[in-house]
N, CA, C and O of each residue as an XYZ file, in Angstrom:
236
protein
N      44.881    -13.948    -44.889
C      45.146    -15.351    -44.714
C      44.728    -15.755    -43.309
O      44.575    -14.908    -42.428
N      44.627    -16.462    -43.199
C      43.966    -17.494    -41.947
C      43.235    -18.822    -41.722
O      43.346    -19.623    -42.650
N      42.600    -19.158    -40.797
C      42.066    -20.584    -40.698
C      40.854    -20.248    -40.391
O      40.686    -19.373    -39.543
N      39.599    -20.962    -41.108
C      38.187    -20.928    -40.963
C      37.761    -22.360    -40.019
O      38.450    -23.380    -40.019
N      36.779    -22.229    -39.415
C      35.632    -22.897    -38.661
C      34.560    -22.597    -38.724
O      34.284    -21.494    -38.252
N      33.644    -23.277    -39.224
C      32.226    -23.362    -39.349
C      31.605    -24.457    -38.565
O      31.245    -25.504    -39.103
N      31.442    -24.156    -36.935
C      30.850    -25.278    -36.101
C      29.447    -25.759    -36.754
O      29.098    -26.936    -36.848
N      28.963    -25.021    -37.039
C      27.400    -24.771    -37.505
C      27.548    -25.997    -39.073
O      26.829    -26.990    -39.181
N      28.268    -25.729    -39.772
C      28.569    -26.486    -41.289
C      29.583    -28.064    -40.806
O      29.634    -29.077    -41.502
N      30.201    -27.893    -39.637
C      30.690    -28.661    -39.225
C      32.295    -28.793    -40.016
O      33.095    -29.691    -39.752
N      32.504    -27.825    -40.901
C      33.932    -27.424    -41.312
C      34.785    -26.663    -40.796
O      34.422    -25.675    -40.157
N      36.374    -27.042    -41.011
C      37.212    -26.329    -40.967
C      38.506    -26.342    -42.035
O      38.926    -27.437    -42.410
N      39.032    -25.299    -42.441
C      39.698    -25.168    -43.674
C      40.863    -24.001    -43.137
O      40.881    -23.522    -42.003
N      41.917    -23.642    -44.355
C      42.821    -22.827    -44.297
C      42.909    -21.811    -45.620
O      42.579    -22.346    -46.678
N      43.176    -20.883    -45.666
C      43.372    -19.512    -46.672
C      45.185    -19.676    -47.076
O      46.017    -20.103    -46.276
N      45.418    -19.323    -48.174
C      46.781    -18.952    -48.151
C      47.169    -17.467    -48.949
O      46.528    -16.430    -49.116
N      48.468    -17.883    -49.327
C      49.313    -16.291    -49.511
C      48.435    -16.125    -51.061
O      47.660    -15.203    -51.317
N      48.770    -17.209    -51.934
C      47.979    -17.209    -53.507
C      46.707    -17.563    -53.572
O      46.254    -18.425    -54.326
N      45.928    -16.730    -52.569
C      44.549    -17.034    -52.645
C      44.136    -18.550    -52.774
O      43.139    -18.889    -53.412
N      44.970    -19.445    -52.124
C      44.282    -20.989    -52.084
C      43.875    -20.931    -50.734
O      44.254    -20.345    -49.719
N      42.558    -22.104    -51.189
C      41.759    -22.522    -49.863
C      41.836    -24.142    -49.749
O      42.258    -24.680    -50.772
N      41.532    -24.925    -48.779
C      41.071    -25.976    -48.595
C      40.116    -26.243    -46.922
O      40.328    -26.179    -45.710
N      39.005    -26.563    -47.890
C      38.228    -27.285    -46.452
C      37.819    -28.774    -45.981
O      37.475    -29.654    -46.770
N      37.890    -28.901    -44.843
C      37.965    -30.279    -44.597
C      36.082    -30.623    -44.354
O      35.797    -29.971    -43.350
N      35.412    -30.999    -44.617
C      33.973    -31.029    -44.176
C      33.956    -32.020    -43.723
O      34.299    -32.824    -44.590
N      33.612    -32.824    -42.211
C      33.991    -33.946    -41.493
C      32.407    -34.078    -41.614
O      32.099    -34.975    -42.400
N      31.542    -33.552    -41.158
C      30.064    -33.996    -41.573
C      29.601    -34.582    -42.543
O      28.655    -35.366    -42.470
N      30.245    -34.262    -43.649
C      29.878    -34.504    -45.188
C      30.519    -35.332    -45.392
O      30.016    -36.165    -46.145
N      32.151    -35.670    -44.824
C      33.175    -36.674    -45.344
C      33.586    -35.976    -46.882
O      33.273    -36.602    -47.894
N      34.067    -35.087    -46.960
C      35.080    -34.413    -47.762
C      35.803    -33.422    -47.762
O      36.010    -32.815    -46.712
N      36.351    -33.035    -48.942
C      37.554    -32.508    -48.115
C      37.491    -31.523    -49.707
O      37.573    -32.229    -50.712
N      37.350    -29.943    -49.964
C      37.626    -29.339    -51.058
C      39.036    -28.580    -50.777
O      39.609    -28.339    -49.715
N      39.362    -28.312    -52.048
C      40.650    -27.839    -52.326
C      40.386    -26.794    -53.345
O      39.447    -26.919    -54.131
N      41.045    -25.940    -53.360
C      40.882    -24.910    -54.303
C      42.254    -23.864    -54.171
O      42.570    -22.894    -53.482
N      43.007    -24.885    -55.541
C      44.675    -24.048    -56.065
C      44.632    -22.883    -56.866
O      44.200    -23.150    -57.988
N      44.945    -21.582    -56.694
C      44.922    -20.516    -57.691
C      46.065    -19.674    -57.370
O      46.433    -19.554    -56.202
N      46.801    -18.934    -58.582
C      47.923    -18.441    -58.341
C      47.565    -16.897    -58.065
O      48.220    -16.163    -58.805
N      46.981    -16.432    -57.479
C      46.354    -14.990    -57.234
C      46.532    -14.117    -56.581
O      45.921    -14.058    -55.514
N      47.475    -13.047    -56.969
C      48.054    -12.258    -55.715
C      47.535    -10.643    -56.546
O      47.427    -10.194    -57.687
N      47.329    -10.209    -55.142
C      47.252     -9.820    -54.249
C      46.155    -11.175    -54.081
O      45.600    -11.836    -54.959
N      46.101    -11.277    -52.703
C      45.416    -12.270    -51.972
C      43.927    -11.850    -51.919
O      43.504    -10.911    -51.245
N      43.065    -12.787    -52.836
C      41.553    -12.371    -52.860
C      41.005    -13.524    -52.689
O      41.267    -14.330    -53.582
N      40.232    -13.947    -51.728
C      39.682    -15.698    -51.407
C      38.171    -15.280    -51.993
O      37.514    -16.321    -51.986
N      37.659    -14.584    -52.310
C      36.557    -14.715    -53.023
C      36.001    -15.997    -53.851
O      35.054    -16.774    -53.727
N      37.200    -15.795    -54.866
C      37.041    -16.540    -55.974
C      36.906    -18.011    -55.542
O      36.059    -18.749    -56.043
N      37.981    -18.506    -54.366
C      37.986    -20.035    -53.572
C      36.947    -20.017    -52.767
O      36.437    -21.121    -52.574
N      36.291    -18.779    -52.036
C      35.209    -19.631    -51.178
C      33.416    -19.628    -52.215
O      32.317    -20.041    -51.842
N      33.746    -19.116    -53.272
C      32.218    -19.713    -53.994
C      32.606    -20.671    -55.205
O      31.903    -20.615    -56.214
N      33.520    -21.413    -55.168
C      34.025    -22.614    -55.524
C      33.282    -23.365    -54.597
O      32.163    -23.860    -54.733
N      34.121    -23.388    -53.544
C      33.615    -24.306    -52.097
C      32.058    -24.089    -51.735
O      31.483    -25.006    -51.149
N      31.274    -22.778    -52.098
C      29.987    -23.244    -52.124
C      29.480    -23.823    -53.237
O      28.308    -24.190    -53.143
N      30.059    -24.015    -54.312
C      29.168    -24.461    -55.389
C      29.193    -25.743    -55.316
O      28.184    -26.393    -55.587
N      30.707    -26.510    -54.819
C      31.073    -28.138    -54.908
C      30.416    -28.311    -54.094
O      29.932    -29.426    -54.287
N      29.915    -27.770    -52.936
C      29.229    -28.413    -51.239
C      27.748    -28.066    -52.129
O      27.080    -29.053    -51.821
N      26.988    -27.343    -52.923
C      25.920    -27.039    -53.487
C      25.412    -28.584    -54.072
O      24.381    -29.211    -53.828
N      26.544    -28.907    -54.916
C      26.249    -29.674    -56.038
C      27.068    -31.138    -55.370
O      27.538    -31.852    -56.257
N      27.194    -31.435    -54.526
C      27.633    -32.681    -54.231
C      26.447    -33.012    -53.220
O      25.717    -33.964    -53.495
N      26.217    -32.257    -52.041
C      25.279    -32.461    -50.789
C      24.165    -32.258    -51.663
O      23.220    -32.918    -51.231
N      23.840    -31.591    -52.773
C      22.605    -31.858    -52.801
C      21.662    -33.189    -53.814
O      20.440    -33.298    -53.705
């Protein structure tokens, strides 16, 4: 668990205990979320969510 920054993407987001993510993308003006009840704690699954919505929205 922890907090991400991507100066470069211009995001920053948070990890939690049930494998949820949310990122704020201030460049882009949005904001993803990604709820899953998943323990042991595996963010896999939330951070290629968050590339596919930033894939398919920015592009």
């Amino acid at each position: 668990m922890g907090g991400l920054v991507n100066p470069e993407k211009g995001y920053y987001g948070w990890s939690g205990a049930a494998s949820t993510q949310f990122v704020v993308d201030k460049k882009n003006n949005m904001v993803i979320i990604a709820l899953t009840q998943y323990m042991p704690f595996n963010i896999e699954y939330a951070l290629k969510f968050v590339d596919k919505v930033e894939s398919a929205v920015i592009k």
